[in-house]
LUMFI-465970 format. One record per residue (C-alpha): x, y, z; residue in three letters. Coordinates in steps of 0.5 Angstrom, whole numbers, plus 500, padded with zeros to 3 digits. Layout:
// residues N
XYZALA ...
// end
This chain:
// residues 287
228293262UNK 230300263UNK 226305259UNK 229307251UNK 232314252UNK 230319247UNK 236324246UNK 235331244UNK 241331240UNK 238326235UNK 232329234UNK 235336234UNK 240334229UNK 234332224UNK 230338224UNK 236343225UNK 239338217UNK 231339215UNK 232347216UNK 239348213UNK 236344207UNK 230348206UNK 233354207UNK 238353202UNK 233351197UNK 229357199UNK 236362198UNK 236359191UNK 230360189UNK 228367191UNK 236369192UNK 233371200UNK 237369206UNK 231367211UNK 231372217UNK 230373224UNK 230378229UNK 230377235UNK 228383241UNK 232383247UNK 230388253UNK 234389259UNK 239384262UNK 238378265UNK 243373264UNK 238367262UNK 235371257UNK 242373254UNK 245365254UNK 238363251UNK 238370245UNK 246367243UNK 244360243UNK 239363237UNK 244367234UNK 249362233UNK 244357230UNK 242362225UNK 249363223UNK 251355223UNK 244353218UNK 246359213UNK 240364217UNK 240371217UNK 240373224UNK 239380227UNK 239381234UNK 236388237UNK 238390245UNK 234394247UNK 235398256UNK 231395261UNK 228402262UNK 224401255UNK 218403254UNK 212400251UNK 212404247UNK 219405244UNK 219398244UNK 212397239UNK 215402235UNK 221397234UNK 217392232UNK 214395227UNK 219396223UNK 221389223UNK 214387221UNK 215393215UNK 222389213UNK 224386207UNK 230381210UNK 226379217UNK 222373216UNK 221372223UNK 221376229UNK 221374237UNK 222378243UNK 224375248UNK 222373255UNK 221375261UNK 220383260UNK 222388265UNK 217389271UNK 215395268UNK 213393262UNK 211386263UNK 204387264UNK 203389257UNK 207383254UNK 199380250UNK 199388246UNK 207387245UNK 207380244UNK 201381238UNK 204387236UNK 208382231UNK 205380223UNK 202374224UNK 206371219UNK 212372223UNK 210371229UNK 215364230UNK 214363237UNK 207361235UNK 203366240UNK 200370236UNK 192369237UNK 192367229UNK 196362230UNK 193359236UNK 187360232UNK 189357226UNK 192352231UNK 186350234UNK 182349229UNK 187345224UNK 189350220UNK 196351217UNK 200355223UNK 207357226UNK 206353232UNK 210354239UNK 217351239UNK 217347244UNK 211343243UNK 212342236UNK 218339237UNK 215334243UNK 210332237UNK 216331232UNK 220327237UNK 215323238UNK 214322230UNK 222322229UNK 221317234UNK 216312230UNK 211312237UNK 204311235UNK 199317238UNK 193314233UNK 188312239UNK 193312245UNK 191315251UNK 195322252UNK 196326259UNK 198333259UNK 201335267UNK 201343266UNK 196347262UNK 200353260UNK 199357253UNK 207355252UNK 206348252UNK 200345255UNK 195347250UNK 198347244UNK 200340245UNK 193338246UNK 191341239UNK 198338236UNK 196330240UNK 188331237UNK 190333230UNK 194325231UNK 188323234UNK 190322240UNK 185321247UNK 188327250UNK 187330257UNK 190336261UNK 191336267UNK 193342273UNK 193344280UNK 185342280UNK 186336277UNK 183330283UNK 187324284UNK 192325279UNK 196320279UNK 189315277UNK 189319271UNK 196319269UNK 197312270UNK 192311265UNK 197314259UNK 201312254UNK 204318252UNK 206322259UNK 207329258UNK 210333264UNK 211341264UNK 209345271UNK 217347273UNK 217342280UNK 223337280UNK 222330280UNK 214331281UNK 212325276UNK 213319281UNK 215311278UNK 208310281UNK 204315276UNK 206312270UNK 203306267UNK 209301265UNK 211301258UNK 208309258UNK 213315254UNK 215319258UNK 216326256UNK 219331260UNK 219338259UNK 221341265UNK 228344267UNK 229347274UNK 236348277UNK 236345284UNK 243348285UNK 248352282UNK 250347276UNK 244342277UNK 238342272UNK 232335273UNK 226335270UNK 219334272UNK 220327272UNK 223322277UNK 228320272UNK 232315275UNK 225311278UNK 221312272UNK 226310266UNK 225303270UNK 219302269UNK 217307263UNK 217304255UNK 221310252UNK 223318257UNK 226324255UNK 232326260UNK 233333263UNK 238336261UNK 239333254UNK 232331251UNK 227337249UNK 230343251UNK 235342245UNK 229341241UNK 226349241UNK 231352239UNK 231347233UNK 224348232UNK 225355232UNK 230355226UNK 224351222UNK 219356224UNK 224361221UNK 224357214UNK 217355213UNK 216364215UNK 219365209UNK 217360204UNK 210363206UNK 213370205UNK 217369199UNK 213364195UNK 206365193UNK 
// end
């Protein structure tokens, strides 16, 4: 029996409702508009679609939005200065930059990245929120990983004392996830290029979680029957072809539930970010 597909969209759609009813809530309370800025230096063209997806989801759930372009050739310097005049603004209640930077000042991406208040640190990567994320505190969490977690909640599949694998140990998605699936108690394990006998473990899992950025590396041999399969991955393999991390059209054969690639978590980011903007200015504005 082939696998449940579980769409982006769905889920997407709740959680962009949920943003849309609490910042009306919050705009009738307060008489505030929730804010985000987001920062965009140079011109890569991926960068410019996924800075226009925000911007629009913004207008469409009742948020304000402001985007800064700044030249490629800005320096770090300018670019801080900016960010704390954001940090300093009444109307902005979430500030991101977006990645990649230029070359030039890709390497001071942590200081820049950390420049942003912690409590309108939306993307979740500030080294507060980690923390607080790590030691079960309250905090903006990393889009993508949260969304991963409320899919699975939306979704009414148990983590409570199954079995969770992680391919991928980025700070992006692989280690918040951890700390999202332990704070559900779940038995969790990491696993990257150094990890021995890979597919023995994966196998294992109940929940499969794959985000390393190599198309169709998890086999229908790695995963355990009846698993869900998550599939984090985007990776374009021509001109107008994206697939996951996940051997899709075997693995659903033998999976209990798996996320398509396009169509299943990259449409849960953005809308993850709308709530972290809502819950930024709750924290802001209500006391």
């Amino acid at each position: 029996m082939a696998a449940r597909i579980l769409e982006g969209r769905e889920f997407a759609a709740r959680f962009r409702a949920d943003a849309k009813e609490r910042a009306a809530a919050l705009r009738e309370k307060t008489g505030v508009t929730p804010g985000l800025a987001v920062i965009i230096v140079g011109a890569d063209p991926a960068s410019k679609v996924y800075v226009r997806n925000k911007n629009k989801a913004c207008t469409e759930l009742g948020i304000y939005s402001e985007v800064i372009e700044m030249p490629g050739n800005t320096t770090k310097e300018a670019l801080l200065a900016q960010i704390d005049a954001l940090n300093a603004s009444e109307k902005i209640h979430g500030i991101l930059v977006q990645l990649p930077l230029p070359a030039a000042i890709a390497k001071d991406g942590h200081e820049i990245v950390n420049r942003i208040s912690p409590a309108k640190d939306v993307d979740g990567f500030h080294p507060v929120n980690v923390g607080r994320l790590v030691t079960g505190e309250e905090a903006l969490v990393p889009c993508t990983p949260h969304g991963c977690l409320r899919m699975l909640e939306l979704a009414g599949i148990e983590m409570d004392g199954k079995r969770a694998v992680i391919i991928g140990r980025s700070n992006i998605v692989g280690k918040p996830l951890l700390h999202l699936l332990l704070a559900r108690h779940a038995t969790v394990t990491i696993c990257h290029s150094h990890t021995k006998d890979l597919a023995a473990v994966t196998r294992e899992a109940d929940i499969l979680v794959a985000a390393i950025g190599r198309p169709h590396f998890v086999t229908a041999d790695m995963v355990k029957k009846g698993a869900t399969v998550i599939d984090v991955g985007i990776n374009r393999i021509a001109p107008k072809k994206l697939v996951g991390d996940v051997d899709f059209a075997h693995v659903k054969e033998v999976a209990g539930a798996i996320t398509p690639v396009p169509g299943g978590v990259g449409l849960l980011t953005v809308a993850m970010l709308m709530e972290n903007v809502v819950q930024a200015a709750e924290r802001q504005l209500i006391k």
